[in-house]
N, C-alpha and C positions, 0 to 999 in steps of 0.2 A: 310348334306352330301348327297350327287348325286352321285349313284352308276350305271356304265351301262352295263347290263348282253350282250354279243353277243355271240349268236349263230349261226355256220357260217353250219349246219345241216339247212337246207330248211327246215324246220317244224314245222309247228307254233303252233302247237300242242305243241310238245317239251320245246319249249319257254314258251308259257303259263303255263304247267304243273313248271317250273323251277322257274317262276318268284312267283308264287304262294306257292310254300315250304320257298323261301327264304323271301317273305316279313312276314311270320309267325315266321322269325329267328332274324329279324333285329330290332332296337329300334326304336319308335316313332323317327318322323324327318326325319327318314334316307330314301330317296328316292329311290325306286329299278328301273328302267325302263329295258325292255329288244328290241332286234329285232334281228330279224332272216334273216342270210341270206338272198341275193334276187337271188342269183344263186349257181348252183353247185348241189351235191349227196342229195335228201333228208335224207342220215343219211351217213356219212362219213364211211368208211366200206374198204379201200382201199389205195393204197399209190396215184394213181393215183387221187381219191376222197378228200383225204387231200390236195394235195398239191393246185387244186382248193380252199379248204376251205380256206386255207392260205390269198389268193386274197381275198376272201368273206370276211376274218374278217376283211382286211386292210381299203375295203370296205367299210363295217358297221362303220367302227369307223370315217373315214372320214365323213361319211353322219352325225351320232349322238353322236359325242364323245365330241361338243364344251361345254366345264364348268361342266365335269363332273370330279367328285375327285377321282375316278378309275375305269380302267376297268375289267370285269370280263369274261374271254377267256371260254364261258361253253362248251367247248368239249374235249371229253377227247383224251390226243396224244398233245391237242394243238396246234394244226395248226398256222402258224403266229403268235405266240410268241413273240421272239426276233423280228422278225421285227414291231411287234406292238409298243414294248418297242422304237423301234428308231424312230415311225413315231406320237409316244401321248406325250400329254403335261400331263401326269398324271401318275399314277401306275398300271402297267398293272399285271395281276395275272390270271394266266392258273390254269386248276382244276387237271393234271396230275401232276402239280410241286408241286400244295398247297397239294396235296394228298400223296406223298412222300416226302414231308419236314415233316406232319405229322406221317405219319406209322414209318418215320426212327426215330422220337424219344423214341421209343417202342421198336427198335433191326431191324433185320430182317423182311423184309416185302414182302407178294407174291402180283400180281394182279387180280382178274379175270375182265373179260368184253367178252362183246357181240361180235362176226366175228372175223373167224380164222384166218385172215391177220394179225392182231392187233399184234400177238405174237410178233414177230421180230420187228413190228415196233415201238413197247412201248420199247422192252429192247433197242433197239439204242436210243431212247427219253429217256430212263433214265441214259442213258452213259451220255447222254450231258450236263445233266445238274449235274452230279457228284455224284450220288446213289447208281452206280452197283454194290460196295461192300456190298451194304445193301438190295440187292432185292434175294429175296430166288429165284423167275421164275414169269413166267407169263402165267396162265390158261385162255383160248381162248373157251368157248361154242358155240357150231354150230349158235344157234339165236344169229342176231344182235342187238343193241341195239335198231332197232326199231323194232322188231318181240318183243322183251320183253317189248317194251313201251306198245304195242298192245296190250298184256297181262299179266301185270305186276303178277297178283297172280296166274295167271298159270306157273310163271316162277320160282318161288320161292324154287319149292324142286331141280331143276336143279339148281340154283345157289346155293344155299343152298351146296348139295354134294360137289359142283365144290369148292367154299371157305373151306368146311372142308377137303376134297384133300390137297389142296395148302396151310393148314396151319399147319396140322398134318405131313402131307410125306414131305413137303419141309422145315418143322421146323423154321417157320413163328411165330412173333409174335404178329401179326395181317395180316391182308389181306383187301385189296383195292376193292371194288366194284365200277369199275370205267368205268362214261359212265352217257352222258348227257339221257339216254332215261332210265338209273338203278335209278338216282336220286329219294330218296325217300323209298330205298328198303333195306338198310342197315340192317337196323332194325329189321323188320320181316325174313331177309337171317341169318342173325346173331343170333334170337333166335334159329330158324330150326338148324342152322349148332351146336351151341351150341361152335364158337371160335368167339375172338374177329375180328369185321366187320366195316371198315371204309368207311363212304360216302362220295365219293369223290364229291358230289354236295356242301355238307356240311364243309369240308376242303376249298372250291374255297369260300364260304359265307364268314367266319373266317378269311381268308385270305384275301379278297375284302376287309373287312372290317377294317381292321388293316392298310392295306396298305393306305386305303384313310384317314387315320389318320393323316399317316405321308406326310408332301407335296412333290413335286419328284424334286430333287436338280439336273439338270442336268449338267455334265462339259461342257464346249464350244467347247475341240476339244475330241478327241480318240471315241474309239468305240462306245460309248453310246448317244456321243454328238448329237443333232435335225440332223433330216436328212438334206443333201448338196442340194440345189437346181437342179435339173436334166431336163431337157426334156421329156417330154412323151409322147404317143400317144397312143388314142384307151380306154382308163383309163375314168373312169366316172368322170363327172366335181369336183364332191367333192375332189376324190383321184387325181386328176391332181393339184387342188388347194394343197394339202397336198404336193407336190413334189417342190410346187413352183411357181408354173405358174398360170398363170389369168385364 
């Protein structure tokens, strides 16, 4: 099994740190590869900063996605999602989605993560993809996810409070630590906070993993069906080949 982590966060820091939790989670055999970004925000932080990421992961996967049996979208919000899904021969699985298909099986579920932007734009990410009745809110801490990669156990009593907020006052039945630079942190936030604490690096592993099990059946025509051959221009050789063209 060939699993490909993209991180469309410029940080190869990030990456590394990801690829290294997850191959401590995964069975002999099962191949993890990652790559990050080669343009855009080094840490997504903005609507303006996603929607580049969006390009970056279509990107990444054009360059390194040939024979691999899923892919793994590691930022959370999920930038190019659905278009990943239209443009891979395989399973594609975002860390926001696997992290809220998870928390909803538990009840009601808050988020926190890193940069105040994030707020608004997680709850419309969790409209779309059919949640909102099951999201208590979503707790936004001044540091970004890459100010807490920086210093992940200086950040722990601040996320720690922020998770027990968002699960006691918004009557949460667990809550989401979500955020490719939190990866990792679950754990030790969740004892401190003393409520249940979901990693959403961990949810997208679980989920990669499941998904490349099953092979990706796709129809020939409606929304899902391989992208239509298009025209394009300016698009790096790999994603121009993805569109179609020589």
């Amino acid at each position: 099994m060939r699993l490909l982590l993209i991180n469309p966060n410029t940080t190869d820091a990030m990456t590394n740190r990801m690829l290294e939790l997850g191959r401590a989670l995964v069975e002999p055999g099962v191949e993890l590869t990652g790559v990050t970004g080669r343009f855009g925000a080094r840490y997504v932080a903005s609507r303006a900063s996603y929607a580049i990421a969006g390009h970056s992961a279509l990107d990444c996967y054009a360059e390194h996605g040939q024979g691999v049996d899923a892919v793994l979208l590691a930022c959370f919000g999920d930038p190019g999602l659905f278009a990943l899904r239209e443009l891979a021969d395989c399973p594609v699985v975002g860390m926001a989605e696997a992290s809220c298909a998870t928390a909803a099986e538990r009840g009601r579920f808050s988020i926190v993560t890193g940069g105040e932007r994030w707020g608004s734009m997680l709850e419309e990410f969790v409209a779309s993809i059919g949640f909102s009745s099951q999201l208590a809110g979503v707790t936004t801490v001044a540091p970004t996810g890459a100010d807490i990669a920086r210093d992940p156990k200086g950040s722990i009593a601040l996320l720690a409070e922020a998770c027990r907020h968002a699960s006691q006052e918004r009557a949460a039945s667990s809550v989401i630590l979500g955020g490719a630079g939190l990866a990792g942190l679950a754990g030790p936030v969740g004892e401190y906070a003393g409520v249940p604490v979901i990693d959403s690096f961990e949810a997208l592993m679980k989920a990669g993993i499941a998904a490349a099990s099953h092979p990706l059946r796709r129809p020939s025509t409606g929304p899902t069906a391989k992208t239509p051959p298009v025209e394009t221009i300016g698009l790096s050789s790999a994603l121009t080949r993805s569109f179609g063209n020589a």
